[in-house]
N, CA, C and O atoms as a Tinker XYZ file with bonds, in Angstrom:
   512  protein
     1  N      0.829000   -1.178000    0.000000    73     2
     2  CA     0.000000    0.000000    0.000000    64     1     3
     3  C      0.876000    1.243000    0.000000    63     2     4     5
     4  O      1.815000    1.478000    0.760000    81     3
     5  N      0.425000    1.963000   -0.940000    73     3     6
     6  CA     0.876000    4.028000   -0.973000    64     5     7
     7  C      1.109000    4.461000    0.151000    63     6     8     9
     8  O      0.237000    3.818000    0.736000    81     7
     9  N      1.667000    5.135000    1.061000    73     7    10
    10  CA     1.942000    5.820000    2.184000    64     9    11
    11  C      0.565000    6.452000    2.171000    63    10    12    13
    12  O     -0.207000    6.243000    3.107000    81    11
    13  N      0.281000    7.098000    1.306000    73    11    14
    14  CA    -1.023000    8.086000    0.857000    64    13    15
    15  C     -2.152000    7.397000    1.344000    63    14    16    17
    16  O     -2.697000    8.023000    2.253000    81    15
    17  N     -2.757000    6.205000    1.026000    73    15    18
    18  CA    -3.493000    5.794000    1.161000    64    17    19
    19  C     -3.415000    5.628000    2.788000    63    18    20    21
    20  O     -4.221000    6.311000    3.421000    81    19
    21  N     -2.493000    4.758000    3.549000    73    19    22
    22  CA    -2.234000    4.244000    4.896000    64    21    23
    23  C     -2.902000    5.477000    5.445000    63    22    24    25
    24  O     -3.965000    5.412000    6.063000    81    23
    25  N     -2.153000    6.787000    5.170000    73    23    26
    26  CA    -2.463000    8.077000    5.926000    64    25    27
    27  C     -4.349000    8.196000    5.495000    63    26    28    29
    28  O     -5.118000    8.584000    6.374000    81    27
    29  N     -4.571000    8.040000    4.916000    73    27    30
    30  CA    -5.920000    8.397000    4.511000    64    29    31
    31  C     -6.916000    7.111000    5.471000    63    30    32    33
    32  O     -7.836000    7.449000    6.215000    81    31
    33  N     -6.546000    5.803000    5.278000    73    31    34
    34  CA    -7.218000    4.950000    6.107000    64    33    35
    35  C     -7.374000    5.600000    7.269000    63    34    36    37
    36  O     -8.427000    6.184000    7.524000    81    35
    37  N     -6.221000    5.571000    8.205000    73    35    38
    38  CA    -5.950000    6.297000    9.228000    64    37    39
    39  C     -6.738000    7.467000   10.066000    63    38    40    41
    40  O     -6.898000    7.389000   11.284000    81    39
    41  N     -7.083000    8.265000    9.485000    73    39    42
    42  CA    -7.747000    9.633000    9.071000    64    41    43
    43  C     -9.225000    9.134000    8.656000    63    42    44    45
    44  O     -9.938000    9.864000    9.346000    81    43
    45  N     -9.900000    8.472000    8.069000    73    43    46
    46  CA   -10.900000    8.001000    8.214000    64    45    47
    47  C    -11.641000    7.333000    9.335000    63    46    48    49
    48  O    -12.821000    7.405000    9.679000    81    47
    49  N    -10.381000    6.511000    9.914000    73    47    50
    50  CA   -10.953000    5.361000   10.994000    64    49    51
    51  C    -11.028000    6.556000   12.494000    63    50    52    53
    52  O    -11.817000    6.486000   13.436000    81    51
    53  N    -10.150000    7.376000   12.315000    73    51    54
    54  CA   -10.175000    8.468000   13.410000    64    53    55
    55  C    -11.881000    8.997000   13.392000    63    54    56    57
    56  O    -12.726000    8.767000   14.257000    81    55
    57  N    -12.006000    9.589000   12.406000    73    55    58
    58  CA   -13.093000   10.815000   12.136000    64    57    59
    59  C    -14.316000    9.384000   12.564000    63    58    60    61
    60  O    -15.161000    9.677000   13.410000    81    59
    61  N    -14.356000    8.071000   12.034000    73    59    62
    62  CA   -15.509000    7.271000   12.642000    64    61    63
    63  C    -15.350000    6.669000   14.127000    63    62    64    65
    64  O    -16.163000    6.072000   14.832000    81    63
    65  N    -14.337000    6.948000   14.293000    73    63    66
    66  CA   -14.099000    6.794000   15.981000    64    65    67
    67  C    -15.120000    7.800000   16.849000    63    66    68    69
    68  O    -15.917000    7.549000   17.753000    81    67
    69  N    -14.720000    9.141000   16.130000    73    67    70
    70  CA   -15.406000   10.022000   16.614000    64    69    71
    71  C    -16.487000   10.257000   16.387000    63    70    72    73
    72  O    -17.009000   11.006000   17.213000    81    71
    73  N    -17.196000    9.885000   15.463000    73    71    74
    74  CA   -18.664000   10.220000   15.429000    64    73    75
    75  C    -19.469000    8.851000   15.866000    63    74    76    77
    76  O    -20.693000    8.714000   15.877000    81    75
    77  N    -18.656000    8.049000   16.158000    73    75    78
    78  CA   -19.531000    6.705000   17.042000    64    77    79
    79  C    -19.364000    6.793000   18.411000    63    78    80    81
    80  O    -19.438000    5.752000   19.063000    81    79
    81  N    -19.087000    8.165000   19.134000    73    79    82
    82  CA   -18.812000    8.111000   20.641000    64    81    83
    83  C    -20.759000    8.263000   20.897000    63    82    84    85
    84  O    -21.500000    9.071000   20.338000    81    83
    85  N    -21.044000    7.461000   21.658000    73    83    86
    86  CA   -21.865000    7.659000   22.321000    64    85    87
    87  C    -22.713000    8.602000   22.980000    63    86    88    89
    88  O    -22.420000    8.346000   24.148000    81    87
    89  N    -23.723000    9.690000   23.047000    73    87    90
    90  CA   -24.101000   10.471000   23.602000    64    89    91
    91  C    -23.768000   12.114000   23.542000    63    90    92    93
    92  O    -23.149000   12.058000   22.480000    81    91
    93  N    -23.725000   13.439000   23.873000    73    91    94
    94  CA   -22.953000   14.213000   23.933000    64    93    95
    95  C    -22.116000   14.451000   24.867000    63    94    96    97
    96  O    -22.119000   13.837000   25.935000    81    95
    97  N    -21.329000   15.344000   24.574000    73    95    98
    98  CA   -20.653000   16.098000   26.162000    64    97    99
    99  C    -21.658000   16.732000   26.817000    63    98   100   101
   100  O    -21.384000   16.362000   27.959000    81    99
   101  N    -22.783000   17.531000   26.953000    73    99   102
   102  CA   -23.744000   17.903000   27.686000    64   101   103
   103  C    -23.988000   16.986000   28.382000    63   102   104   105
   104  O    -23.734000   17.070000   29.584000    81   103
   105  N    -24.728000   15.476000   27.672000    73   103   106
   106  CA   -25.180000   14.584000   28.478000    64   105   107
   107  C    -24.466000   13.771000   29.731000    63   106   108   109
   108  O    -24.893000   13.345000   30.804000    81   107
   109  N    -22.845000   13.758000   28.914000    73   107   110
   110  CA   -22.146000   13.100000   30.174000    64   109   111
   111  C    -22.013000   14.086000   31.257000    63   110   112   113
   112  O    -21.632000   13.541000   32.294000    81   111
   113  N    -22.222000   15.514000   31.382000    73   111   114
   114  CA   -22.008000   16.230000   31.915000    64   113   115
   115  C    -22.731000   15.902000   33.433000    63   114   116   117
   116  O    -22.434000   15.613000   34.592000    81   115
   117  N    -24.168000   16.224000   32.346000    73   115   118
   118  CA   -25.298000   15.745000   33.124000    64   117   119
   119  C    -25.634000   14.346000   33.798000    63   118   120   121
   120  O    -26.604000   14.292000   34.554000    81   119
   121  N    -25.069000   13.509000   33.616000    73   119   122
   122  CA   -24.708000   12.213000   33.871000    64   121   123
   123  C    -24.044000   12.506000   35.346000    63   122   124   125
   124  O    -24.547000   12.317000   36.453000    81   123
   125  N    -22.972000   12.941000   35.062000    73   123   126
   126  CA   -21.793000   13.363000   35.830000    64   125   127
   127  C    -22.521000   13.906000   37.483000    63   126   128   129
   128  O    -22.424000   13.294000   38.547000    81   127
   129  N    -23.314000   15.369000   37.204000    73   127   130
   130  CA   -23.829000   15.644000   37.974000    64   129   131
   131  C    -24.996000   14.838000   38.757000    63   130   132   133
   132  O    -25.126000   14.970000   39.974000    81   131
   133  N    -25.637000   14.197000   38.173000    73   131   134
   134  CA   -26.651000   13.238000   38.416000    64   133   135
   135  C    -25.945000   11.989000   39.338000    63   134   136   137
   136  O    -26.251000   11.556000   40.449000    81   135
   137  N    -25.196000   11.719000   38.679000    73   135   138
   138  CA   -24.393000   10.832000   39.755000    64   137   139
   139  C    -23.782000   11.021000   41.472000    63   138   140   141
   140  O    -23.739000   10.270000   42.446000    81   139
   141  N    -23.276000   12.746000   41.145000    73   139   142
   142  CA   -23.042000   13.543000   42.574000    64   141   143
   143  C    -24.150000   13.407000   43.133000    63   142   144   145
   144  O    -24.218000   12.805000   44.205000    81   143
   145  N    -25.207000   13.912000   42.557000    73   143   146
   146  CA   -26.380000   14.680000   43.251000    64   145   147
   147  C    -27.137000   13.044000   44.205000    63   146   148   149
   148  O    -27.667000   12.812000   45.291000    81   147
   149  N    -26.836000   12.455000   43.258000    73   147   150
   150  CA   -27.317000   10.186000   43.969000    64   149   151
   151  C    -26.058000   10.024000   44.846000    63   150   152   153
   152  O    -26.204000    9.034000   45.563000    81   151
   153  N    -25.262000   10.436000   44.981000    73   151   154
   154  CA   -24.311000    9.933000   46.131000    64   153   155
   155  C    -23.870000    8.780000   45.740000    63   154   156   157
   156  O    -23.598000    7.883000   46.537000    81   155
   157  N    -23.722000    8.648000   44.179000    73   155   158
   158  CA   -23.137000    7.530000   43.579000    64   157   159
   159  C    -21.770000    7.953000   43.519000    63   158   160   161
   160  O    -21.382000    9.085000   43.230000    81   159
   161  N    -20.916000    6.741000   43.878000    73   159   162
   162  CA   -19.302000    7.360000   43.718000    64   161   163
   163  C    -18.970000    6.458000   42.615000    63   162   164   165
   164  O    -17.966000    6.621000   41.922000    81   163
   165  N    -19.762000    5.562000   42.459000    73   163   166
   166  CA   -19.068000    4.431000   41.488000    64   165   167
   167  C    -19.843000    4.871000   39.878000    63   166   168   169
   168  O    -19.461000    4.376000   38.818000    81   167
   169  N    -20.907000    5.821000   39.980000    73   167   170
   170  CA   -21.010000    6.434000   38.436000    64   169   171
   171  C    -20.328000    7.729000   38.219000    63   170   172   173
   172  O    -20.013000    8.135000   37.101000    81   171
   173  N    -20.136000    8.291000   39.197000    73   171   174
   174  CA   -18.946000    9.505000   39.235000    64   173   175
   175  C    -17.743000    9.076000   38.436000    63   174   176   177
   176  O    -17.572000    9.490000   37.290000    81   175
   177  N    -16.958000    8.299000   38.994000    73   175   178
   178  CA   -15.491000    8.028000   38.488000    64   177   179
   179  C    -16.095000    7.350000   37.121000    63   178   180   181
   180  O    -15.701000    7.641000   35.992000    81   179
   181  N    -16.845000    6.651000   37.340000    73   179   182
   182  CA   -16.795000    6.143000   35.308000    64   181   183
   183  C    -17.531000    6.821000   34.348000    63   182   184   185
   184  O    -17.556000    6.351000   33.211000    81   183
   185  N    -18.297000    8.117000   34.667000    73   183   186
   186  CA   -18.510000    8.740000   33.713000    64   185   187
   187  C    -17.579000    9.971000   33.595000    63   186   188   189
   188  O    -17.827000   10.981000   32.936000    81   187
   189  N    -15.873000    9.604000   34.729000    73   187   190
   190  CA   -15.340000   10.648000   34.404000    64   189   191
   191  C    -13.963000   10.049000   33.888000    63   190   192   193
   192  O    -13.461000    9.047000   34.398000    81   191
   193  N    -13.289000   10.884000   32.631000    73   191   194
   194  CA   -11.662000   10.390000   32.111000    64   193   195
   195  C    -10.857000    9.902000   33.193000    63   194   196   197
   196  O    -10.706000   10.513000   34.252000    81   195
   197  N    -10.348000    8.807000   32.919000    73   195   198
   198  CA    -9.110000    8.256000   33.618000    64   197   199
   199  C     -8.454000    9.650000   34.561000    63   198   200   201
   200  O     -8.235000    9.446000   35.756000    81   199
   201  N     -8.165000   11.023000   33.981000    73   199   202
   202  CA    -7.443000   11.927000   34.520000    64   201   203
   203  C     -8.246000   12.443000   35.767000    63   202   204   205
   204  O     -7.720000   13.064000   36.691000    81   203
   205  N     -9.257000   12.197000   35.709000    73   203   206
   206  CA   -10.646000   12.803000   36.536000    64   205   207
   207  C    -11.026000   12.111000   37.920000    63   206   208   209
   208  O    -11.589000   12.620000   38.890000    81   207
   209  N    -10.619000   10.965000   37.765000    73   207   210
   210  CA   -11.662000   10.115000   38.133000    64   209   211
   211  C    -11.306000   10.020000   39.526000    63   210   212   213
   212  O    -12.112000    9.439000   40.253000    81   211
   213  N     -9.763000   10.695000   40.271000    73   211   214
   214  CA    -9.640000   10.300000   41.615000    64   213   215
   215  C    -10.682000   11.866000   42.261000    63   214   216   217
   216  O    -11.635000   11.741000   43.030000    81   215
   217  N    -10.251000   13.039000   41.784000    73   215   218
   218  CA   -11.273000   13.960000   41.796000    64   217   219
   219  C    -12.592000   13.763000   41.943000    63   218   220   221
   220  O    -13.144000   14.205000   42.950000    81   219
   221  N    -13.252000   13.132000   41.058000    73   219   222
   222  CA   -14.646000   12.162000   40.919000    64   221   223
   223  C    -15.168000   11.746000   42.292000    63   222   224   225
   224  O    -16.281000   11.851000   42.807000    81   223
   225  N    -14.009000   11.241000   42.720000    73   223   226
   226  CA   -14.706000   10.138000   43.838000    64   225   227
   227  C    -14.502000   11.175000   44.889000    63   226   228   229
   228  O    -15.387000   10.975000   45.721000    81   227
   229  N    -13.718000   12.250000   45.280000    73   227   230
   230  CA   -13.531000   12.965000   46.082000    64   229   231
   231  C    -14.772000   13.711000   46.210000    63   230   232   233
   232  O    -15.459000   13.859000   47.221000    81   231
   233  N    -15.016000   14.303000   44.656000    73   231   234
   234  CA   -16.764000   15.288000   45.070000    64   233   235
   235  C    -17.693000   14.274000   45.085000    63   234   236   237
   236  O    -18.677000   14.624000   45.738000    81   235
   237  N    -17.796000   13.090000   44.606000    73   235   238
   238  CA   -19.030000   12.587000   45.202000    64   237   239
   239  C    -19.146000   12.079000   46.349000    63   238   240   241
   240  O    -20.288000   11.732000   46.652000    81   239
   241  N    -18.015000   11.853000   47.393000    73   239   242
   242  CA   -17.760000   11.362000   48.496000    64   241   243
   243  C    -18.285000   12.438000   49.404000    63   242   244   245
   244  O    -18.907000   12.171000   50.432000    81   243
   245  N    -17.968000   13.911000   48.920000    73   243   246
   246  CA   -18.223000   14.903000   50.023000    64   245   247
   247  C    -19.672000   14.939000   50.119000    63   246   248   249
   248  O    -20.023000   15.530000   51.140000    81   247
   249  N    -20.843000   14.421000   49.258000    73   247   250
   250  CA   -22.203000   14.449000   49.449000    64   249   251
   251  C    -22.747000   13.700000   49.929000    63   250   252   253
   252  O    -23.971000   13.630000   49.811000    81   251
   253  N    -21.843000   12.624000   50.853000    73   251   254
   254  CA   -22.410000   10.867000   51.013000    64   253   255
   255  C    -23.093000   11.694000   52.589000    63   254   256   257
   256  O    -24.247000   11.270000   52.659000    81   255
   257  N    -22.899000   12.427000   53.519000    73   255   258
   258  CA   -23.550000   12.877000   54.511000    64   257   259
   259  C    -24.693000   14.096000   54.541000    63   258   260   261
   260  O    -24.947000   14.526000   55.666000    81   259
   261  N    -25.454000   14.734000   53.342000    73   259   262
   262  CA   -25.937000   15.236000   53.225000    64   261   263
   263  C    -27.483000   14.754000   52.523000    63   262   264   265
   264  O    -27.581000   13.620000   52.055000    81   263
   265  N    -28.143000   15.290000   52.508000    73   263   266
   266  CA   -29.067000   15.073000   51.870000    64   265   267
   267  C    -29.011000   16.255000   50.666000    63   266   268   269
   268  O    -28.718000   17.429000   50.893000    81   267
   269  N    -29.372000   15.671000   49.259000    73   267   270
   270  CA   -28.888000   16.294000   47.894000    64   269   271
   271  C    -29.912000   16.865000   46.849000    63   270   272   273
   272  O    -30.410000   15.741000   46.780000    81   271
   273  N    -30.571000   17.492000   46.096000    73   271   274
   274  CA   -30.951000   17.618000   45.200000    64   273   275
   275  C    -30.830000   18.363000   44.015000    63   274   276   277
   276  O    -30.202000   19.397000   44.245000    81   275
   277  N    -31.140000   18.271000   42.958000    73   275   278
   278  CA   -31.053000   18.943000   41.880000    64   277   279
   279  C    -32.246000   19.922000   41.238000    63   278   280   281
   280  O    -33.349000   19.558000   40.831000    81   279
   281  N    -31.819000   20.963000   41.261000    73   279   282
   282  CA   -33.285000   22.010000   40.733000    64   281   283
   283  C    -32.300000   22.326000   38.878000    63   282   284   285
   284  O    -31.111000   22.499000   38.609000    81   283
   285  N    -33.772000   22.251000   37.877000    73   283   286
   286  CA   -33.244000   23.190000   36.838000    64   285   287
   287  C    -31.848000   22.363000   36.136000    63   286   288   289
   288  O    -31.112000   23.080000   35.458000    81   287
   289  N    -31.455000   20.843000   36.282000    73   287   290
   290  CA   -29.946000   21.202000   35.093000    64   289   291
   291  C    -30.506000   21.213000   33.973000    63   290   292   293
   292  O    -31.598000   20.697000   33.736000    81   291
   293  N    -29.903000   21.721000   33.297000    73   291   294
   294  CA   -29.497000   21.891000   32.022000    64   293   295
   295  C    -28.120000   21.912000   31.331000    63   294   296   297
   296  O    -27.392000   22.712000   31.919000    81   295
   297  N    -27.597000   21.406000   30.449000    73   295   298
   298  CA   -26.258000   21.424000   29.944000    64   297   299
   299  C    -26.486000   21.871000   28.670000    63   298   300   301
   300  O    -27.561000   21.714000   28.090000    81   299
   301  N    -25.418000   22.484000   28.151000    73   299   302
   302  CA   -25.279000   22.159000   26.215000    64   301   303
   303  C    -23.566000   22.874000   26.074000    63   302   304   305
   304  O    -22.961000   23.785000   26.641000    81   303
   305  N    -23.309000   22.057000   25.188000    73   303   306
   306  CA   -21.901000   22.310000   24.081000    64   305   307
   307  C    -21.882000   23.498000   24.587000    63   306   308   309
   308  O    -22.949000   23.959000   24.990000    81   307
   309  N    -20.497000   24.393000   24.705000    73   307   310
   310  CA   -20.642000   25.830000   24.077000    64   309   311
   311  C    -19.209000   26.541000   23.614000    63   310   312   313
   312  O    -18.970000   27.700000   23.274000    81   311
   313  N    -18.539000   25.624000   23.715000    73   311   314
   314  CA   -16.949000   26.027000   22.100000    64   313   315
   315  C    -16.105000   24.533000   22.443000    63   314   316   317
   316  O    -16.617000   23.587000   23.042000    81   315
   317  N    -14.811000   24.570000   21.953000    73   315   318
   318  CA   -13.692000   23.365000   21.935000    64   317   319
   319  C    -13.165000   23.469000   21.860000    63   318   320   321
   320  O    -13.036000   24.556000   21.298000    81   319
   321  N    -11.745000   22.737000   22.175000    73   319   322
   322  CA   -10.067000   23.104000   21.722000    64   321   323
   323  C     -9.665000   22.270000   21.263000    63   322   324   325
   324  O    -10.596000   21.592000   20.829000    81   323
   325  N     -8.384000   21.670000   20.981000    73   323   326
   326  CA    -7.837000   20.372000   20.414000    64   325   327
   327  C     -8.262000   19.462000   21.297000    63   326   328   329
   328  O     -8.233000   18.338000   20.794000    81   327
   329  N     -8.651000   19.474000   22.417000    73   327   330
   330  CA    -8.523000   18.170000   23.456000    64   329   331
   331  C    -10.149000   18.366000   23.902000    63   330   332   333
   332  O    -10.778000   17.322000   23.730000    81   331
   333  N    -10.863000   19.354000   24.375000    73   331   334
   334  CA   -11.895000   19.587000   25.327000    64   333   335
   335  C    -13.091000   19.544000   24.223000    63   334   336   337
   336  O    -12.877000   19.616000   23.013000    81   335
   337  N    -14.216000   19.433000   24.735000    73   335   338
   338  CA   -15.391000   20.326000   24.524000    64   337   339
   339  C    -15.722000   21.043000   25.786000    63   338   340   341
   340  O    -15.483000   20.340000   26.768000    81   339
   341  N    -15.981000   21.686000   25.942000    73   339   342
   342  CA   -16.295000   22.587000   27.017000    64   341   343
   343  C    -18.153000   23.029000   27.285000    63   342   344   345
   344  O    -18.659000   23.791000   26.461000    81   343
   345  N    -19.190000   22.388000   28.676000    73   343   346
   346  CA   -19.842000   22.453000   28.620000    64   345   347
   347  C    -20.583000   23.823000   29.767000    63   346   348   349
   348  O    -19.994000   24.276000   30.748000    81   347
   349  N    -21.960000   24.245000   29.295000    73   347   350
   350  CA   -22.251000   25.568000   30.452000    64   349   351
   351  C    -23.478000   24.620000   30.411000    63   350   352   353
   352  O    -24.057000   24.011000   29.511000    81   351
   353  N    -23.666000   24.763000   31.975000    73   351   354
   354  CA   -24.842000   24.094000   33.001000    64   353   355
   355  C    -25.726000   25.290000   33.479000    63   354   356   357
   356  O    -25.109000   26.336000   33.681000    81   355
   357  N    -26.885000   25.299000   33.662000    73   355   358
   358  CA   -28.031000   25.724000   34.205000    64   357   359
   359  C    -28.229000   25.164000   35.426000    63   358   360   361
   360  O    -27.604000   24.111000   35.558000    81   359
   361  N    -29.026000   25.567000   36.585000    73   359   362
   362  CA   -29.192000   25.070000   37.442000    64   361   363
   363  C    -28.641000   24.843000   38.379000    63   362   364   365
   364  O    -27.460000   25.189000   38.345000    81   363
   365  N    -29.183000   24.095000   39.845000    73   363   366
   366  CA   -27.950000   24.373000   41.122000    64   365   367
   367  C    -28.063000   22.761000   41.518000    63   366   368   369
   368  O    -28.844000   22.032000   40.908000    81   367
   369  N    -27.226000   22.275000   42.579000    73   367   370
   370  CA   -27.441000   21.669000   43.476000    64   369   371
   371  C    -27.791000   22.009000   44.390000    63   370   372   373
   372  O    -27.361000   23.162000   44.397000    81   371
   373  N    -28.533000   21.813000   45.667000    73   371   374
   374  CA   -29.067000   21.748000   46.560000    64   373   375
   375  C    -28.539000   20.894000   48.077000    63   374   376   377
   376  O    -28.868000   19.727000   48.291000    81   375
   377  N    -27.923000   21.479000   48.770000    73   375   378
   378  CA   -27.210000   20.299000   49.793000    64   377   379
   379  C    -27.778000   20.963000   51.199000    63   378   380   381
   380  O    -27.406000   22.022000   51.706000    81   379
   381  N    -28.882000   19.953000   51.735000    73   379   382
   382  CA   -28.981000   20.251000   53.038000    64   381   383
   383  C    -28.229000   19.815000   53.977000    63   382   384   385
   384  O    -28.448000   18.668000   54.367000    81   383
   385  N    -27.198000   20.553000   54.571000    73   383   386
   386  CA   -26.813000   20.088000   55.665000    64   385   387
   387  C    -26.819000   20.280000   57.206000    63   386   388   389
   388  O    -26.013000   20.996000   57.800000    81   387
   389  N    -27.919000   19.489000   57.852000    73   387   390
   390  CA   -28.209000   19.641000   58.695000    64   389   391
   391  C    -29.423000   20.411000   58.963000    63   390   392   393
   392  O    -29.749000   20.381000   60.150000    81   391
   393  N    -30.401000   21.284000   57.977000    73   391   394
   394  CA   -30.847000   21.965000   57.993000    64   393   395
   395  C    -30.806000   23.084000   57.565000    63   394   396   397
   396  O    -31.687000   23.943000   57.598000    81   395
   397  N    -29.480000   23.144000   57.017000    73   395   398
   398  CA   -28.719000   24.440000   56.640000    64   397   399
   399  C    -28.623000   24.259000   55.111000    63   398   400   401
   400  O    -28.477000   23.119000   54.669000    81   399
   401  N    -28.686000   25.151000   54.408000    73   399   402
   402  CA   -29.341000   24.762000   52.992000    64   401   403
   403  C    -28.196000   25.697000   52.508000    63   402   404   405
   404  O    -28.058000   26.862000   52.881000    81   403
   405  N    -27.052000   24.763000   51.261000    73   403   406
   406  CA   -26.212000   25.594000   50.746000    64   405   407
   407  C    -26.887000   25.103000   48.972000    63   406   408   409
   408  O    -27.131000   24.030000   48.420000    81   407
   409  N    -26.988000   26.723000   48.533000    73   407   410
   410  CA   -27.151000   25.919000   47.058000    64   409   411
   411  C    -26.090000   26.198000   46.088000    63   410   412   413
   412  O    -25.712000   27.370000   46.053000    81   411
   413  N    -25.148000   24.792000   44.748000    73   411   414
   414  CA   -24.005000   25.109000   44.492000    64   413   415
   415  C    -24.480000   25.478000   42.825000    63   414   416   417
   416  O    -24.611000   24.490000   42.102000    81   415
   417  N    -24.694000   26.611000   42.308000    73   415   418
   418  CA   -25.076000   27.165000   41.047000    64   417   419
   419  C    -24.198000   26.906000   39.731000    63   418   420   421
   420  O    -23.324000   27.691000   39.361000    81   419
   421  N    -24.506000   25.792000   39.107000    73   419   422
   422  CA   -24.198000   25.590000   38.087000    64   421   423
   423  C    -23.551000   25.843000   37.062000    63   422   424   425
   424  O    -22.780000   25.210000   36.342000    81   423
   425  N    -24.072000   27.132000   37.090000    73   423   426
   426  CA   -23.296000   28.240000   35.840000    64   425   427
   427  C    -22.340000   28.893000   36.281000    63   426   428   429
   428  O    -22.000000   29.926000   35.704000    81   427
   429  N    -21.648000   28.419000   37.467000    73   427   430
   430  CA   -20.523000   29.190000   37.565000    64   429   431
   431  C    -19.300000   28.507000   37.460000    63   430   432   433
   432  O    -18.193000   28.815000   37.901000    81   431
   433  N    -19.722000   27.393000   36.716000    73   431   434
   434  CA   -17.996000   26.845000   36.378000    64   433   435
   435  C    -18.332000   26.218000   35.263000    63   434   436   437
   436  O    -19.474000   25.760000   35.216000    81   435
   437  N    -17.303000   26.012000   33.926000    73   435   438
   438  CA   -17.398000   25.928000   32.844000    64   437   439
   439  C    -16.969000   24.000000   32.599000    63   438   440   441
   440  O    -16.103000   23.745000   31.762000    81   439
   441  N    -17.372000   23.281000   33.067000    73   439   442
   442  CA   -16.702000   21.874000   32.555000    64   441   443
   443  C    -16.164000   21.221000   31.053000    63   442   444   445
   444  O    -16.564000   21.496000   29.922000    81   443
   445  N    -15.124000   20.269000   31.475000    73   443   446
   446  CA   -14.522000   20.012000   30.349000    64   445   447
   447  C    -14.794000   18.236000   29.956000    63   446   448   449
   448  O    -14.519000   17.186000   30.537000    81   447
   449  N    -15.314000   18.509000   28.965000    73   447   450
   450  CA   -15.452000   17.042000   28.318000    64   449   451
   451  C    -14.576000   16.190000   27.082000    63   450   452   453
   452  O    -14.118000   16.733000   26.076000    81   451
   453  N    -14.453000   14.601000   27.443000    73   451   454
   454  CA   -13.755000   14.432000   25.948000    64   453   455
   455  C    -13.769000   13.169000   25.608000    63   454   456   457
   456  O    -13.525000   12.363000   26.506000    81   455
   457  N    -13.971000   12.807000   24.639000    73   455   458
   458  CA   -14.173000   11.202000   23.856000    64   457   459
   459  C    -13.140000   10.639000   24.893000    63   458   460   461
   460  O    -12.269000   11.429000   25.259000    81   459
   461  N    -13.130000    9.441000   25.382000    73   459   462
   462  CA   -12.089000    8.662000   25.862000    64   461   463
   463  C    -13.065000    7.311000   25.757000    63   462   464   465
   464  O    -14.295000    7.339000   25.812000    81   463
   465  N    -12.209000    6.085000   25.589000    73   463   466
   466  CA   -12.709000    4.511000   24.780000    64   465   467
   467  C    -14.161000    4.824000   24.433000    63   466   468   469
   468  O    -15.111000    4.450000   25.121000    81   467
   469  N    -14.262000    5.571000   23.261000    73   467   470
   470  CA   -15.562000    5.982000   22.479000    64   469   471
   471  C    -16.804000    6.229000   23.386000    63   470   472   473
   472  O    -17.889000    5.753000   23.051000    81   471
   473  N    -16.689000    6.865000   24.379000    73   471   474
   474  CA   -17.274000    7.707000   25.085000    64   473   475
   475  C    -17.073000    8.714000   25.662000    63   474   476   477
   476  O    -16.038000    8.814000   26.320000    81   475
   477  N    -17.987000    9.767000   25.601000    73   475   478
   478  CA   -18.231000   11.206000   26.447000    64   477   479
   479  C    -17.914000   10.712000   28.038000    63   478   480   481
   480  O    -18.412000    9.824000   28.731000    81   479
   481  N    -17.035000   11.534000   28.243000    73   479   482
   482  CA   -16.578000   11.714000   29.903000    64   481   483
   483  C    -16.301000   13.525000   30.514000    63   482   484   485
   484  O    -16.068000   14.589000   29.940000    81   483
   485  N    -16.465000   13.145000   31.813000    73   483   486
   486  CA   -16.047000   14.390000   32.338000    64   485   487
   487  C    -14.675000   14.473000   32.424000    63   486   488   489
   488  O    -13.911000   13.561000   32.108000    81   487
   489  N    -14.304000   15.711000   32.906000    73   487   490
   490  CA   -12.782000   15.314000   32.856000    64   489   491
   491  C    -12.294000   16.964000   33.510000    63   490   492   493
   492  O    -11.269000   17.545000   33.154000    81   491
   493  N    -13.122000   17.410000   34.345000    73   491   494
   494  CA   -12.516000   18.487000   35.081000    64   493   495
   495  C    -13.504000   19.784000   34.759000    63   494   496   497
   496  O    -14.574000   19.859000   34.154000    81   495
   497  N    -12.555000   20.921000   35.530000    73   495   498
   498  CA   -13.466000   22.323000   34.982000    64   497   499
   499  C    -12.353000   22.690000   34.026000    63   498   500   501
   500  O    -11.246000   22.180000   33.851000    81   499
   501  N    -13.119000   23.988000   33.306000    73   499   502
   502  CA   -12.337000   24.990000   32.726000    64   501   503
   503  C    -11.599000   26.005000   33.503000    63   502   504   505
   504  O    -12.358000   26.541000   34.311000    81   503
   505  N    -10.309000   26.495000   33.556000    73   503   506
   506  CA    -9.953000   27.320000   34.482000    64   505   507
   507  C    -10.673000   28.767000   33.937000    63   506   508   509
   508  O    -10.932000   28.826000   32.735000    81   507
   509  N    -10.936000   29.711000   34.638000    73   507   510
   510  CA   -11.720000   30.969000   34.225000    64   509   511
   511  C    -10.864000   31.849000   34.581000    63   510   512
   512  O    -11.105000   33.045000   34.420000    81   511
């Protein structure tokens, strides 16, 4: 085979890698949060990148004594870089603790998403 061609296979099998990932980055986002908000630690770390995932278990661990809810998410796309998609959330969490009601607002941190083994994962915030 042509060098030409190899490079072109190559370059094909990439671009269908990528459009067979599963779901969006919004959704894993939302996944992501949904998992905090359940006091799941074990859907935390796997809907988040290998790089993420000790982080993962750290914020969903900090909700295992509270009682949790979710008002309002919403996610969607909103730009990309070579590595990220980068998602903006609507909506808060809700953490009673103790009676004491902290709510953590959504839209104030920008998350970063990215294909890893042909799926959408979390994989941190955006620094602002």
């Amino acid at each position: 085979m042509r060098p030409t061609r190899i490079l072109l296979i190559i370059l094909f099998s990439q671009i269908l890698i990528g459009c067979s990932s599963s779901g969006s980055a919004s959704q894993a986002i939302e996944g992501y949060i949904r998992a905090l908000a359940e006091k799941d630690v074990v859907a935390a770390t796997t809907s988040s990148c290998l790089a993420w995932e000790e982080a993962a278990f750290a914020e969903a661990s900090s909700f295992e004594a509270v009682e949790v809810k979710i008002e309002g998410l919403s996610c969607t796309d909103s730009d990309s870089d070579s590595i990220y998609t980068f998602v903006e959330c609507e909506g808060k969490i809700i953490a009673n603790y103790g009676g004491e009601l902290q709510d953590i607002n959504l839209s104030q941190r920008t998350y970063q998403a990215l294909i890893e083994q042909g799926e959408w994962k979390m994989c941190g915030y955006a620094s602002n």
